[in-house]
N, C-alpha and C positions, 0 to 999 in steps of 0.2 A: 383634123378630127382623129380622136382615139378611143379604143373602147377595152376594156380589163374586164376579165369572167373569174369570177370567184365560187369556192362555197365555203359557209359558216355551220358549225355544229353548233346547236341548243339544245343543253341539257334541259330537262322538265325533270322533275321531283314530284309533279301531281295535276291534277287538271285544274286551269286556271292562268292567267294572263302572267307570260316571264316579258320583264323589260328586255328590247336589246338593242335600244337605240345607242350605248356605248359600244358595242359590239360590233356594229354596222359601221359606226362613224369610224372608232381605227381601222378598219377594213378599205374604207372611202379614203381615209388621209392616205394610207401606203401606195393608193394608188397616184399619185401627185396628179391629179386633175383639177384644175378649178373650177371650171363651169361646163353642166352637163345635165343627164336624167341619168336617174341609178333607178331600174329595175329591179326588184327583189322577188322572191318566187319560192314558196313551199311545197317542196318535193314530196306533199303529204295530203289522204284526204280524210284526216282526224285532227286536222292542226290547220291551223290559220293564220293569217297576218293581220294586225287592223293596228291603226293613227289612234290612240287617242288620248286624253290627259294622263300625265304624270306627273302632280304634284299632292292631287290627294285621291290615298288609298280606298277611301267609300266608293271610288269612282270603279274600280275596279272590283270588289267585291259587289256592286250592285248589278255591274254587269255580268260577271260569273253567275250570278243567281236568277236574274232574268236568263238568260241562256239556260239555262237547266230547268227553269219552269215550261220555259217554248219549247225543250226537247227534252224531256225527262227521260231517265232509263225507267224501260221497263219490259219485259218479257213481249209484249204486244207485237211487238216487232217482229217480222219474219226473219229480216238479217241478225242474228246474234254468233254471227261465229266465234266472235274473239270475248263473248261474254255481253251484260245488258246495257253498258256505256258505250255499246261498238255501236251501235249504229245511229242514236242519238250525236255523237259524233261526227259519223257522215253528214246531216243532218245540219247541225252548228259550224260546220265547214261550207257548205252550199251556201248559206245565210251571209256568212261573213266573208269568204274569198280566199285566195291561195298567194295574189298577188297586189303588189304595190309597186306606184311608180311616184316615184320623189325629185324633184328639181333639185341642183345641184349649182349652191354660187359659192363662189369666194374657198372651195373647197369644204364646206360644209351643208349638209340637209335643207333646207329650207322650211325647216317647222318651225313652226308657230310657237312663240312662248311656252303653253303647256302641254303641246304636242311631246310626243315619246311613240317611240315601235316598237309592237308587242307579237310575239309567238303566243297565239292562243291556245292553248292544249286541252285541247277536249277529251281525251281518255284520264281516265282515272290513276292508272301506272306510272311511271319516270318512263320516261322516253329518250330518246336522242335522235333531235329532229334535225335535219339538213333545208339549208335555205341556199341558194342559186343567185348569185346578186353579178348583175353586169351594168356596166356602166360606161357611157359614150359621152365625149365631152373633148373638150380639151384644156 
């Protein structure tokens, strides 16, 4: 048994779902493991991780938009330090999670056909979000 500790930088350009299921996986081939779990982990509590389809874009603009109707910005809020998307943020982080854990065969993910891994970015700025990925296998 062996286990690799990594971390990955995600650029965001705006709030909304960044793919980085290509990101991940050369990250996971460098490591030469075949079969395992990879943990992944968002060092953030205005950003997110979630599974889900990536083959059509409605999918993900419908979810940006639900998400922003269940947490709107708005002044209401007592936490505004960082402005009126800070804490709606918080907020859409708690809902949706920090972490992922994914099976690991043959050297690759074990998703599903239209499965994809996404950095949620719940602020409205570009960011540059840090993800933690470690992986046990052999």
């Amino acid at each position: 048994m062996r286990q690799a500790l990594g971390m990955v930088a995600v650029d965001t350009r705006r709030q909304g779902l960044v793919e980085i299921t290509a990101t991940v996986q050369d990250w996971l081939r460098e490591q030469g493991l075949r079969d395992g779990l990879l943990t992944i982990f968002c060092r953030h509590t205005s950003a997110a991780l979630v599974i889900q389809e990536n083959a059509a874009p409605a999918v993900r603009r419908d979810m940006e938009a639900y998400f922003n109707r269940l947490a709107p910005e708005s002044r209401a809020y007592e936490h505004d330090d960082e402005g009126p998307d800070d804490m709606p943020a918080h907020l859409k982080t708690a809902l949706t999670g920090v972490q992922l854990s994914i099976p690991v065969m043959n050297g690759a993910m074990a998703l599903g056909t239209w499965q994809g891994l996404y950095l949620f970015e719940h602020r409205t700025s570009p960011h540059r979000r840090t993800l933690a990925l470690h992986l046990i296998g052999e």
